[in-house]
ZABA-688909 format. One line per 4 residues: number of its first residue (from 1); for each residue x, y, z of N, C-alpha, C. Coordinates in steps of 0.001 Angstrom, whole numbers, padded with zeros to 6 digits. Each point is the difference from the previous one (the first is absolute). Example, Ala and Ser with C-alpha at 12.3 -4.5 7.8 and 13.67 -1.06 7.14 Angstrom:
1> 013190/-005690/007800/-000890/001190/000000/000900/001200/000000 | -000350/001050/-000720/000820/001190/000060/-000770/001090/000730
This chain:
1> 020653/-014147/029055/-000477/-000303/001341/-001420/-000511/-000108 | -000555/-001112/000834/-001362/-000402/-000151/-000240/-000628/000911 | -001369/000316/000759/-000877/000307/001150/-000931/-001306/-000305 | -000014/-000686/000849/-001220/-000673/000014/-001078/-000797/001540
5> -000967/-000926/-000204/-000644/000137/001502/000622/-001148/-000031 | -000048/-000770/001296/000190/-000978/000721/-000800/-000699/000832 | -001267/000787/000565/-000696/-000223/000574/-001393/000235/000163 | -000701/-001051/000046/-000974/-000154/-001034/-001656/001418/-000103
9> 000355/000239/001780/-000884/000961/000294/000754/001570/-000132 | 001305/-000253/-000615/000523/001515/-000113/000446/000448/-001288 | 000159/001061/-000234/000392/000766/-001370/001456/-000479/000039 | 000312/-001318/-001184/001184/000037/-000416/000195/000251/-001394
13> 001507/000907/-000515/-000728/000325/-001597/002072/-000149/-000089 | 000009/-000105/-001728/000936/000824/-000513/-000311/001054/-000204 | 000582/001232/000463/-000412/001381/000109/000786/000778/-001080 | -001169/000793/-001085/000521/001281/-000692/000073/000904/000721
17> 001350/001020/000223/000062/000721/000874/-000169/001421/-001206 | -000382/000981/000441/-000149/001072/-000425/000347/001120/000910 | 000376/001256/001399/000054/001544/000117/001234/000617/-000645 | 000525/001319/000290/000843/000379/-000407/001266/000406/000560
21> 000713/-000273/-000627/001795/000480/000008/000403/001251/-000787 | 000442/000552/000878/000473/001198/-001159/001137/000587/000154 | 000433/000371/-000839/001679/000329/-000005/000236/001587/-001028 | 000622/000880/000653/-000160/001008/-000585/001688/000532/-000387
25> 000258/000191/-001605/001296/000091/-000495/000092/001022/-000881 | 001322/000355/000524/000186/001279/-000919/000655/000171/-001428 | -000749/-000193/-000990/001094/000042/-000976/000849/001137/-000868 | 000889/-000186/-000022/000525/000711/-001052/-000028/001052/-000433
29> 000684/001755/000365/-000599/001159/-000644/-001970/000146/000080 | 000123/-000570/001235/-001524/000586/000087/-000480/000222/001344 | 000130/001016/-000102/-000970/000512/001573/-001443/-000074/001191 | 000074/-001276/-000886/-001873/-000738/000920/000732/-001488/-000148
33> -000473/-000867/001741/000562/-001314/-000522/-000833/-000767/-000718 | 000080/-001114/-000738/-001284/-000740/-000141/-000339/-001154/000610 | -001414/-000341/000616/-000261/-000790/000667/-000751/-001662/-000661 | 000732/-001047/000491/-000343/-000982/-000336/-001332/-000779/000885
37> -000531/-000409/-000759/-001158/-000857/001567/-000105/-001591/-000965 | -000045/-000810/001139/000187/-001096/-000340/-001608/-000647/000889 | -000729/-000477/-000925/-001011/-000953/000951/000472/-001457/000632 | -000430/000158/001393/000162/-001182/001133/-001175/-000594/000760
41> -001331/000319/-000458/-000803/-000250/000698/-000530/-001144/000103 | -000601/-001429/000787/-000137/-000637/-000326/-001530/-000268/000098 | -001302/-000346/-001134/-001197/-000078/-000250/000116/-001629/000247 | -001188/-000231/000264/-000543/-001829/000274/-001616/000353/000101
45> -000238/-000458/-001129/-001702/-000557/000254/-000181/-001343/000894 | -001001/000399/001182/-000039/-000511/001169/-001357/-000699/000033 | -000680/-001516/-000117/-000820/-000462/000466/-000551/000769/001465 | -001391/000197/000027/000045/-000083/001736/-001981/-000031/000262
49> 000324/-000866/000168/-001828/-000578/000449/-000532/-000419/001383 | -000985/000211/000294/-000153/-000112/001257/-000681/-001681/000337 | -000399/000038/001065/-000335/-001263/000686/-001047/-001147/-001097 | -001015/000745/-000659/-000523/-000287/-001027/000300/-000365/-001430
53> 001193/000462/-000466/000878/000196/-001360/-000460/001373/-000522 | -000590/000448/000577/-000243/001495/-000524/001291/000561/-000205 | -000189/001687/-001083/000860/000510/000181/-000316/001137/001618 | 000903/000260/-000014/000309/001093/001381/000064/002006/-000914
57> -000980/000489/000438/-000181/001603/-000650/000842/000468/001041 | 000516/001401/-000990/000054/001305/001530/001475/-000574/000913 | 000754/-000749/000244/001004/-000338/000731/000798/001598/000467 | 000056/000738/000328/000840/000628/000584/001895/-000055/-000269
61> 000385/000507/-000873/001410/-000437/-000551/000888/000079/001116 | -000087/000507/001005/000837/000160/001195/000152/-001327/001091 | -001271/-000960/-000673/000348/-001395/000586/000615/-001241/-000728 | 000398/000420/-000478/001066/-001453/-001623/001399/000386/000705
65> 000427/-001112/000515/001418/000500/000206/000686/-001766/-001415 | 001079/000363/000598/001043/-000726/-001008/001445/-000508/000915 | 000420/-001102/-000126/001731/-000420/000522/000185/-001382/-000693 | 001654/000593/-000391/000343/-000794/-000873/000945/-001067/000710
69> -000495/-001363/-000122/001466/-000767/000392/-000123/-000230/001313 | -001871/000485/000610/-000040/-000171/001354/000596/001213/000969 | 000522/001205/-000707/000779/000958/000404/-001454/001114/000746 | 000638/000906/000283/-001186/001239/000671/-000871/000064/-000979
73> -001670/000482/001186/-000754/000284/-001234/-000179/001389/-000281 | -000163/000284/-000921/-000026/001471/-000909/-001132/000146/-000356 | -000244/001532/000313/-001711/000204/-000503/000192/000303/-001759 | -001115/-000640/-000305/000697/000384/-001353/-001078/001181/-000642
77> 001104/000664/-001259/-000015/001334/-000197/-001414/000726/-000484 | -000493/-001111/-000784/-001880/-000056/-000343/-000202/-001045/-000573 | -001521/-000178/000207/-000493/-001051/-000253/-001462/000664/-000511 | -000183/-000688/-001197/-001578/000713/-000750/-000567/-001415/-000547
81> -001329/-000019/-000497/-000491/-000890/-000693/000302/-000085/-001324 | 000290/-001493/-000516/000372/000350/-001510/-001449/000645/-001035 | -000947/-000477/000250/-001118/000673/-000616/000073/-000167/-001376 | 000255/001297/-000880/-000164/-000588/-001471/001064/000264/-000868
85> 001764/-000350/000591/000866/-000063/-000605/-000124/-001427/-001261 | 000705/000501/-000550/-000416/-000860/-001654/000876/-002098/000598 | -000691/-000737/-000780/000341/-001343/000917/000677/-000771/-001143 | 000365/-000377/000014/001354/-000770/-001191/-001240/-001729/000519
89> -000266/-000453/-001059/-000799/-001028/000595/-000176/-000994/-000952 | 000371/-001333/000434/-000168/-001085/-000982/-001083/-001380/000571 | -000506/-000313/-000173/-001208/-001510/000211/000539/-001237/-000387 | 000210/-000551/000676/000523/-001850/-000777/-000981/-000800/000528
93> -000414/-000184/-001333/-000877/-000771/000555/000281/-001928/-000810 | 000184/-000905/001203/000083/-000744/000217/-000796/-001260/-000795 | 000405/-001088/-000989/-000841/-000269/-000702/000741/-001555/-000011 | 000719/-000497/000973/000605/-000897/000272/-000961/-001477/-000147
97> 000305/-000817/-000907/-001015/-001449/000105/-000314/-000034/001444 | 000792/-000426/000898/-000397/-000594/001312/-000795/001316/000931 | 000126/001020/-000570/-000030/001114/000380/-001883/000024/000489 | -000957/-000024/000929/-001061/000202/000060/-001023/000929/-000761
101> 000796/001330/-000019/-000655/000886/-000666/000358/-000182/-001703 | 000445/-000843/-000300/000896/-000230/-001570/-001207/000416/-001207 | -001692/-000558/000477/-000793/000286/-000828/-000803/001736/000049 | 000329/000896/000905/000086/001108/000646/-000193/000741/-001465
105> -001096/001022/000232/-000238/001145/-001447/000370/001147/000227 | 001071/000960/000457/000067/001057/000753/-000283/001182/-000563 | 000264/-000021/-001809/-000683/001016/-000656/-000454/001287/000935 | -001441/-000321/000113/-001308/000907/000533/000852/000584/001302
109> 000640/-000621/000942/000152/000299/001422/001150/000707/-000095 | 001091/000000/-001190/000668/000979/000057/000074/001427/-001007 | -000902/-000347/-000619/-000695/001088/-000788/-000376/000985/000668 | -000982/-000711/000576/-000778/001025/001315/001222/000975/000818
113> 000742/-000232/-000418/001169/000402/001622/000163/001671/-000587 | -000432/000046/-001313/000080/001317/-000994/-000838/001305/000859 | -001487/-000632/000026/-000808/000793/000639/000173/000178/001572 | 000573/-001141/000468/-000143/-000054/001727/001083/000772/000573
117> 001176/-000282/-000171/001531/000002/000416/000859/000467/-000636 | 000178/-000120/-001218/001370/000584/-000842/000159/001572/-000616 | 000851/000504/-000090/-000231/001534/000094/000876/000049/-001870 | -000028/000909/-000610/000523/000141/-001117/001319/-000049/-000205
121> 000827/000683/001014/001640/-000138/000497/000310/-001688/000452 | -000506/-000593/000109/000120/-001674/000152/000646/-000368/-001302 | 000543/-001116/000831/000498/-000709/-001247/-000673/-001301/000202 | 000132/-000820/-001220/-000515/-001754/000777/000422/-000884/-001260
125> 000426/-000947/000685/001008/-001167/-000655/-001073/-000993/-000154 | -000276/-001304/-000834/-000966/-001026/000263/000806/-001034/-000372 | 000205/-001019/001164/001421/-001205/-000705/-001698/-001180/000508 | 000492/-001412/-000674/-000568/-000982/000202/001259/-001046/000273
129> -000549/-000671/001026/000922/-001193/-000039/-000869/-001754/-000341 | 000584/-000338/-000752/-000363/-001284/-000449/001454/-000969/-000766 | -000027/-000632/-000536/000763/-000624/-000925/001272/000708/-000144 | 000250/001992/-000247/000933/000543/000334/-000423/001542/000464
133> 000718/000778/000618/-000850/001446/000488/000351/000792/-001573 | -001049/000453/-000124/-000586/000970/-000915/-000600/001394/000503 | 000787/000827/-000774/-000810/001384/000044/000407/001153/-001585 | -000520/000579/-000035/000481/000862/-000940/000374/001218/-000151
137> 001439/000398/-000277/000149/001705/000043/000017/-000003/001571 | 000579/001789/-000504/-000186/000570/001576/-001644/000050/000435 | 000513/000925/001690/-001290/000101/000285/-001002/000961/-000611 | -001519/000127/-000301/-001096/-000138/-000371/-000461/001570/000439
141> -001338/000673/-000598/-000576/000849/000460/-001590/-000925/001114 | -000519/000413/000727/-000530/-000251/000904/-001736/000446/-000654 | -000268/000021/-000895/-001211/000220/-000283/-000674/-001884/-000263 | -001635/-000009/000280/-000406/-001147/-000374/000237/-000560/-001137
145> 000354/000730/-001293/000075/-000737/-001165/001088/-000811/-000334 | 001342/001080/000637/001473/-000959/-000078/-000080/-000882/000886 | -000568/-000031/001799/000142/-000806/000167/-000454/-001627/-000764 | -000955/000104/-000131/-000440/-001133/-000334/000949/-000477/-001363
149> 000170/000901/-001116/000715/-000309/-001051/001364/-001115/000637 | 000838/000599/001085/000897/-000267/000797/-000500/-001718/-000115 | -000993/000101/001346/-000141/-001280/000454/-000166/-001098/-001620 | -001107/000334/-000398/000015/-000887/-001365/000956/-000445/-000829
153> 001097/000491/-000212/000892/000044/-000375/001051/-001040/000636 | 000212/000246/001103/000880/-000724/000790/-000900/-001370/000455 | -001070/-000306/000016/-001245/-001018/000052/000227/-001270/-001288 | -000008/001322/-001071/-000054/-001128/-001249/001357/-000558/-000096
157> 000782/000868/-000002/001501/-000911/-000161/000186/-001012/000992 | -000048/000300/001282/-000067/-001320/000634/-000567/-000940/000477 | -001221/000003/-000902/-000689/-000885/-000606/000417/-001088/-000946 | 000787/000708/-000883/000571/-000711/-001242/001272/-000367/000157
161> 000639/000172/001032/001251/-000549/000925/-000395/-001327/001065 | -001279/000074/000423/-000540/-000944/001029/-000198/-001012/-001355 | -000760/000128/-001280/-000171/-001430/-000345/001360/-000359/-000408 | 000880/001087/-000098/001270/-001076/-000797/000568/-000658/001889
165> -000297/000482/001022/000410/-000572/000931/-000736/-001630/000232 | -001216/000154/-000663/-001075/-001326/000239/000772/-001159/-001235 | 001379/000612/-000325/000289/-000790/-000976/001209/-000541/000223 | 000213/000887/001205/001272/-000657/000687/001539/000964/-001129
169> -000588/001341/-000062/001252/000672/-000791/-000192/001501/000572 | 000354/000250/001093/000245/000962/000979/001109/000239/000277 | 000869/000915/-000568/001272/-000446/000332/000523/000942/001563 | -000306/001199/000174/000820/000913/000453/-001187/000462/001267
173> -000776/-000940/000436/-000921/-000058/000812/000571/000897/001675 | -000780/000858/000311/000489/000973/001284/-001336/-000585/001021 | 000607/000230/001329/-000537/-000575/001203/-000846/001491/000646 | 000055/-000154/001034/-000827/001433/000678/001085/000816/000225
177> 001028/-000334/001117/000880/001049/000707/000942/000519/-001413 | 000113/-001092/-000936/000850/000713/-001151/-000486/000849/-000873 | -001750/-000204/-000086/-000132/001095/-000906/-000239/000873/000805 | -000147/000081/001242/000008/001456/000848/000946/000643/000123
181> 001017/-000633/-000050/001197/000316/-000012/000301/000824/-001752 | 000204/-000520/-000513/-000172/000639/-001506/-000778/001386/-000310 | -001019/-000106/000583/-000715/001603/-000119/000344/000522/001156 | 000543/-000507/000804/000791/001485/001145/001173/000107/-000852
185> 000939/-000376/-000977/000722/000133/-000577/-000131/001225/-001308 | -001724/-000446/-000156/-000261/000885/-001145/000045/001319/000700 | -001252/-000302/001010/-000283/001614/000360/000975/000813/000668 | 001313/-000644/000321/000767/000931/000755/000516/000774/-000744
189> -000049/-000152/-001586/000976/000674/-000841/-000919/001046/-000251 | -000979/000289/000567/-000930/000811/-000259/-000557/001491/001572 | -000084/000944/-000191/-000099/000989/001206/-001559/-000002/000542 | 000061/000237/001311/-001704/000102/000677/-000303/-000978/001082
193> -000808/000004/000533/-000148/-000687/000953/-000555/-001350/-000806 | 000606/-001316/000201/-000003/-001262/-000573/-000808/-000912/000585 | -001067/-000256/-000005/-001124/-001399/000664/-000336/-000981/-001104 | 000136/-000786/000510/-000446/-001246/-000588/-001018/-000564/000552
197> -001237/-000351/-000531/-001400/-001241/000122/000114/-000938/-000829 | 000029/-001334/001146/000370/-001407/-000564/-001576/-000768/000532 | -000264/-000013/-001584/-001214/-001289/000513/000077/-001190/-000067 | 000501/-000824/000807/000547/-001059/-000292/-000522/-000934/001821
201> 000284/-001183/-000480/-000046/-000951/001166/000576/000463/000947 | 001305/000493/000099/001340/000258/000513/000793/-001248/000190 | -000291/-000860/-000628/000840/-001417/000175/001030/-000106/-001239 | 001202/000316/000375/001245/-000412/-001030/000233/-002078/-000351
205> -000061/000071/-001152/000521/-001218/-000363/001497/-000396/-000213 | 000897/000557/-000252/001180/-000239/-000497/001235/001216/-000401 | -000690/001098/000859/001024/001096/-000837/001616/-000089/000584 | 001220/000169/-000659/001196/000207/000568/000047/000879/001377
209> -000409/000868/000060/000129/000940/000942/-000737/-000485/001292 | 000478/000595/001220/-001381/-000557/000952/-000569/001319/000575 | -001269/-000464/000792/-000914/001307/000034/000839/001329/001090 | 001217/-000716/000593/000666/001112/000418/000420/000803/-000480
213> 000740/-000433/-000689/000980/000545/-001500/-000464/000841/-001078 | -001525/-000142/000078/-001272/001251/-000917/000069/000731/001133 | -000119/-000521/001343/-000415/001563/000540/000706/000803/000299 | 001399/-000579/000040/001312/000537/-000112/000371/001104/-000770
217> -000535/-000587/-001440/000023/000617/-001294/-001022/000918/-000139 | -001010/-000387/000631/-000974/001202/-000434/000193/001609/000868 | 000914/-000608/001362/000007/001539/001055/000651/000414/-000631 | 001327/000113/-000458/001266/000121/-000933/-000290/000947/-001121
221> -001091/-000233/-000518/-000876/000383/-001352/-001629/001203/-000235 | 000434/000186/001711/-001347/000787/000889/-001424/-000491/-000758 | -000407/-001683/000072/-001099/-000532/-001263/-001056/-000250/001492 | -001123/000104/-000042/-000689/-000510/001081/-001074/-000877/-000726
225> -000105/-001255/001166/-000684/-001142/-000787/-001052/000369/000558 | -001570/-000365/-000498/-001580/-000471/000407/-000003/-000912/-000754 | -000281/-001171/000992/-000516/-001228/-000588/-001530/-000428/000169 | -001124/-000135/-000873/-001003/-000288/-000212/-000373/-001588/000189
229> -000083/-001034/000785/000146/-001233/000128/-001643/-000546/-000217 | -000212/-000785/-000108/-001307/-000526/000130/-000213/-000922/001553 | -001270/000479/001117/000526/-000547/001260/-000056/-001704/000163 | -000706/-000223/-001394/-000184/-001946/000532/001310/-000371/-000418
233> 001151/001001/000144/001437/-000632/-000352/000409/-000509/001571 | -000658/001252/000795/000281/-000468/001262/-000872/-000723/000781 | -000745/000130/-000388/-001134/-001354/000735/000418/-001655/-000474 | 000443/-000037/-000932/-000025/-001492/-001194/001382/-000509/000800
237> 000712/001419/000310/001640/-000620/000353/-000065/-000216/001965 | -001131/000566/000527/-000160/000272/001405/001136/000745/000405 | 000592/001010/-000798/000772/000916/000572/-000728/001358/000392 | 001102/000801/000858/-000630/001629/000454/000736/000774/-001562
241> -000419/000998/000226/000894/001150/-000765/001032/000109/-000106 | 000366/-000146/001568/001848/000781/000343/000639/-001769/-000673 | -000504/-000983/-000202/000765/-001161/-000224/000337/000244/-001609 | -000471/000565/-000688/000096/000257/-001206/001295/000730/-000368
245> 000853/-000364/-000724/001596/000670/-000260/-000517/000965/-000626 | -000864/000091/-001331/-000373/001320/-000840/-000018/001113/000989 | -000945/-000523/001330/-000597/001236/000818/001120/000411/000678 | 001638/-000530/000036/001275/000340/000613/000335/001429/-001096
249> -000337/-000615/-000757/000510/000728/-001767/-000595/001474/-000387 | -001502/-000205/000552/-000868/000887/-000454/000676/001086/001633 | -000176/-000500/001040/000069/001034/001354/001340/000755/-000362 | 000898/-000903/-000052/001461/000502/000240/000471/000825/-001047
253> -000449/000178/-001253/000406/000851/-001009/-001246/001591/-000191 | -001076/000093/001198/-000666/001226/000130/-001479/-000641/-000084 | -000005/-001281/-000210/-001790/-000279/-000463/-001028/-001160/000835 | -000932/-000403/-000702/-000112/-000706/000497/-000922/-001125/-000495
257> -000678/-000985/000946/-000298/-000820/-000652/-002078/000137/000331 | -000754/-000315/-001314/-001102/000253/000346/-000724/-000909/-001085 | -000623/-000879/001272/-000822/-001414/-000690/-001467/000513/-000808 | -000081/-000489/-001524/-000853/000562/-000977/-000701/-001260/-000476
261> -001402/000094/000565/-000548/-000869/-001553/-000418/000788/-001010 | -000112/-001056/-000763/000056/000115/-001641/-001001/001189/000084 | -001087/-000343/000170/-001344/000996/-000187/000472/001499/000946 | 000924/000167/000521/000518/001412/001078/001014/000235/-001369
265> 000143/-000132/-000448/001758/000311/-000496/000360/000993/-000585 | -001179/000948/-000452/000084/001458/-000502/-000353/000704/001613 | -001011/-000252/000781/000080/000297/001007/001597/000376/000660 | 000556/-001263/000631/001228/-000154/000299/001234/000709/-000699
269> -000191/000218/-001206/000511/000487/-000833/000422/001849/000502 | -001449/000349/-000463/000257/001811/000277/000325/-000666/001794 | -000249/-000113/000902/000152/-000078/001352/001689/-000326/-000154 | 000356/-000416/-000248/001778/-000159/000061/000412/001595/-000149
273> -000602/000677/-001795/000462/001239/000021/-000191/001020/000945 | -001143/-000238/000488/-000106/000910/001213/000647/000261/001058 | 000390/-001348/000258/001255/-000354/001076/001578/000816/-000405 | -000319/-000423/-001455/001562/001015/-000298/-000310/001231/000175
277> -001107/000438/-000477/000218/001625/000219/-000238/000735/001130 | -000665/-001515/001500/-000143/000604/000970/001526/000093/000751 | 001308/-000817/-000320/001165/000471/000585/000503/001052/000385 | 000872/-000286/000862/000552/001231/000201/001436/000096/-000399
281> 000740/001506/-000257/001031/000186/-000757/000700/000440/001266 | 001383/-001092/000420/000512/001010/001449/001002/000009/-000872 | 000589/001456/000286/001509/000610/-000289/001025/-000046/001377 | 001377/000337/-000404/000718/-000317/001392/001639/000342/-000501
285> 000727/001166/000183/001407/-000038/-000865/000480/-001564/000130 | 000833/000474/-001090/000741/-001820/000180/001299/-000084/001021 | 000553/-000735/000409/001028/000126/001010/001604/000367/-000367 | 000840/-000014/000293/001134/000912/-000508/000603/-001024/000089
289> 000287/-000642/-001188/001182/-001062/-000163/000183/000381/-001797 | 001132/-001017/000108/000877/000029/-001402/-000154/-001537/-000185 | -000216/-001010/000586/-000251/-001488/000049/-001199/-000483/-000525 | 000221/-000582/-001111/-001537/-001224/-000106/-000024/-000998/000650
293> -001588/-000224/000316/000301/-001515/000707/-002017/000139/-000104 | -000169/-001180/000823/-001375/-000740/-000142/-000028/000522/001914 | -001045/000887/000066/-000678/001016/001431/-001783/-000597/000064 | -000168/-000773/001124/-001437/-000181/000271/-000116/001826/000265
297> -001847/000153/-000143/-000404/000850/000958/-001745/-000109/000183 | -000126/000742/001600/-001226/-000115/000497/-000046/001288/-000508 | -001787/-000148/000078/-000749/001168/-000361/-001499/-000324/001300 | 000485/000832/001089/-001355/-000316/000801/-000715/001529/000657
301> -001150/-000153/000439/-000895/001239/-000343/-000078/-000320/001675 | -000328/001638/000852/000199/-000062/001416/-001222/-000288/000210 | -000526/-000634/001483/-001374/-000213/000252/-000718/-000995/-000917 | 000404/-000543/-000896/-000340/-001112/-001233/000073/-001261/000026
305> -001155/-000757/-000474/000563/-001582/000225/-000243/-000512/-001761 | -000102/001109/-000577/000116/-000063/-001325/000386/-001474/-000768 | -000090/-000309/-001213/000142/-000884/-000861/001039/000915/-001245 | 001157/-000119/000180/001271/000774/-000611/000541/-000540/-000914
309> 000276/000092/-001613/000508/-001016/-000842/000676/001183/-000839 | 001036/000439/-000071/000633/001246/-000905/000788/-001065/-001165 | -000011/000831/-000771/000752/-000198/-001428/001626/-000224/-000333 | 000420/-000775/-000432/001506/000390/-000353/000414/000957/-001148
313> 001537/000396/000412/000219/001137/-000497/001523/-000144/-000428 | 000703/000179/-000804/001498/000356/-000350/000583/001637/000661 | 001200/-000258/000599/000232/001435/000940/001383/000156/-000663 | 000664/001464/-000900/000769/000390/-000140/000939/-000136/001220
317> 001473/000040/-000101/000729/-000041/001160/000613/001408/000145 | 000539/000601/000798/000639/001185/000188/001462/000165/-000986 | 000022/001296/-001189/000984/-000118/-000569/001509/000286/001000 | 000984/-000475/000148/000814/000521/000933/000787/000968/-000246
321> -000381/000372/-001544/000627/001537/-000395/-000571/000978/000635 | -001651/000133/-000077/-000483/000682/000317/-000058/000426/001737 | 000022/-001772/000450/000250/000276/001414/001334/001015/000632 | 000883/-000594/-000974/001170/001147/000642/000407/000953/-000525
325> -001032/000597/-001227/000278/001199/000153/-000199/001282/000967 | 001076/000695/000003/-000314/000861/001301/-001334/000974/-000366 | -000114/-000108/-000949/-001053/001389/-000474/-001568/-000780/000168 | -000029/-001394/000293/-001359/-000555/000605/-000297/-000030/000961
329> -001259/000682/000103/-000811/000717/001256/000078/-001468/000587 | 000217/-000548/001229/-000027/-000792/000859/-001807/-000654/000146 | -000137/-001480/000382/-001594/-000670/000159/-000144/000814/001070 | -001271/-000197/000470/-000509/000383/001625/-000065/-001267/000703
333> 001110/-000844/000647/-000353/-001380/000134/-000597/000022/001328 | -000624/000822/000541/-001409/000024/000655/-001153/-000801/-000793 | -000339/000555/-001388/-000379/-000110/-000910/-000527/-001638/-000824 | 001669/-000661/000118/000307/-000870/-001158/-000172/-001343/000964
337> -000337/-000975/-000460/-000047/-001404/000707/001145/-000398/000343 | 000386/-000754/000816/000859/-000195/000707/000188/-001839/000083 | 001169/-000720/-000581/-000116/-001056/-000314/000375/-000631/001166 | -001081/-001377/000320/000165/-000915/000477/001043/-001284/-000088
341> 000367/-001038/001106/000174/-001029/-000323/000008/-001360/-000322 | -001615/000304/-000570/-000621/-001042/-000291/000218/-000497/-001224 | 000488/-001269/-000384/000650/-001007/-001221/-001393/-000597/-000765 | 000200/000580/-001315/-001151/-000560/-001323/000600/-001336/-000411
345> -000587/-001041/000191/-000216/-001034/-000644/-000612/-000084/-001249 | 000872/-000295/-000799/000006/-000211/-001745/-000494/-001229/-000430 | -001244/-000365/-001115/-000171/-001186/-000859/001438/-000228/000183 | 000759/-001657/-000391/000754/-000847/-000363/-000285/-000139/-001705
């Protein structure tokens, strides 16, 4: 089952569902039954900033409600700040010829992220895109020394991939949405809350996929994009923000988009993490079906004119053994969300 938004000012996600089911059975020559519990609850790290892009402190968990499919809204069960749960975290940084920032030194600015932002339970990925995306190994310990080792590393090689590209022998060359696509591929095979920081133009040249179809892929994969853009992308092009597809890419999969010059970019940098750890985590049982399928959902806060961008999530479906066994304690569907009939429109 998988949850996602639809709308641009509301919490749509693929939803991990997580509370509990429990079923209590007696076995065999034994005089105590034993009890099974099954987790159903469903967690979503929740963008939510106020009029400013700030984060929002202190929210009151009794105002996050939740409805799926456009269905009733449900208060949902809690809602806390993520704070300093450990962050599954990778940087691509963007090194594209046409690319503006292509001559970009990021070394120092993500080094720094050691002392400012990153906690020891972090993980952090460092891919480059140029000639082909490069990174190495899994993800990284979060101290200044690996990072930088990281970046250098992935710097020099595609370096030495860019001149064989100046030679016209590039063979297996990746665009933007595909290599974003590729590391939501990586990191999903991996547990924790999943963000991605893309420093890049946000301008795709040629990838197969289109920027729907990443963000498609990324709710699916619970990956949330921040894209780092440089703003004379939007001055040079006389576009706004919202005209920008990346910034479709970055909102709709939990993130968002935040214009960096070069000289901000460690700045901008820890300020993204902050944003992650200023989220919020709403929980909510998952709804009582045995059916997969593709479920928008809102996530809106009472009295709020909030700025709402939640995460996607993969949602177990209801086993139907378990549903009919008689010895399972029944949902409280007071409780459980209640599905709508509102129709998800799918990439082509």
């Amino acid at each position: 089952m998988r949850l996602r938004r639809t709308v641009a000012g509301k919490a749509c996600v693929w939803g991990l569902l997580c509370a509990c089911t429990v079923t209590a059975q007696m076995p065999e020559n034994a005089s105590s039954p034993t009890l099974h519990v099954y987790t159903n609850l469903v967690q979503i790290p929740t963008l939510v900033l106020g009029r400013d892009h700030k984060p929002i402190a202190q929210i009151d968990e009794r105002r996050f409600f939740v409805s799926l499919d456009g269905g009733p809204k449900l208060r949902a069960t809690h809602a806390r700040l993520e704070g300093d749960d450990p962050i599954l975290l990778t940087i691509l940084i963007d090194l594209s010829p046409s690319n503006p920032w292509a001559m970009l030194e990021p070394g120092e600015a993500i080094a720094n992220l050691a002392s400012l932002s990153l906690h020891t339970k972090d993980e952090v990925s460092i891919y480059a895109l140029g000639c082909e995306l490069i990174h190495f190994g899994d993800p990284g310990a979060t101290d200044s020394a690996s990072l930088t080792r990281q970046v250098d590393l992935v710097l020099q090689q595609s370096q030495s991939l860019d001149e064989r590209d100046a030679k016209g022998r590039c063979g297996n060359r990746l665009y933007l949405w595909d290599s974003l696509a590729t590391i939501v591929q990586q990191m999903s095979k991996r547990p924790g809350r999943r963000v991605i920081l893309a420093v890049t133009d946000g301008v795709d040249r040629g990838s197969r996929n289109s920027w729907n179809a990443l963000r498609d892929f990324a709710q699916t994969r619970s990956v949330a994009i921040f894209g780092l853009i440089p703003p004379e992308e939007l001055r040079v092009n006389n576009i706004t923000q919202n005209e920008v597809p990346f910034n479709e890419v970055c909102q709709l999969s939990g993130g968002i988009l935040l214009p960096t010059s070069a000289k901000d970019l460690g700045k901008q940098l820890a300020w993204a993490v902050t944003l992650i750890r200023g989220r919020y985590i709403v929980e909510f049982p998952r709804p009582v079906t045995t059916v997969g399928a593709h479920h928008s959902m809102d996530i809106t806060i009472s009295r709020s004119h909030a700025f709402i961008r939640p995460t996607g999530a993969g949602v177990p479906t209801v086993d139907p053994a378990i549903l009919n066994d008689p010895t399972t304690v029944p949902s409280d569907l007071s409780r459980t969300p209640q599905l709508g009939n509102r129709k998800i429109l799918r990439p082509q």
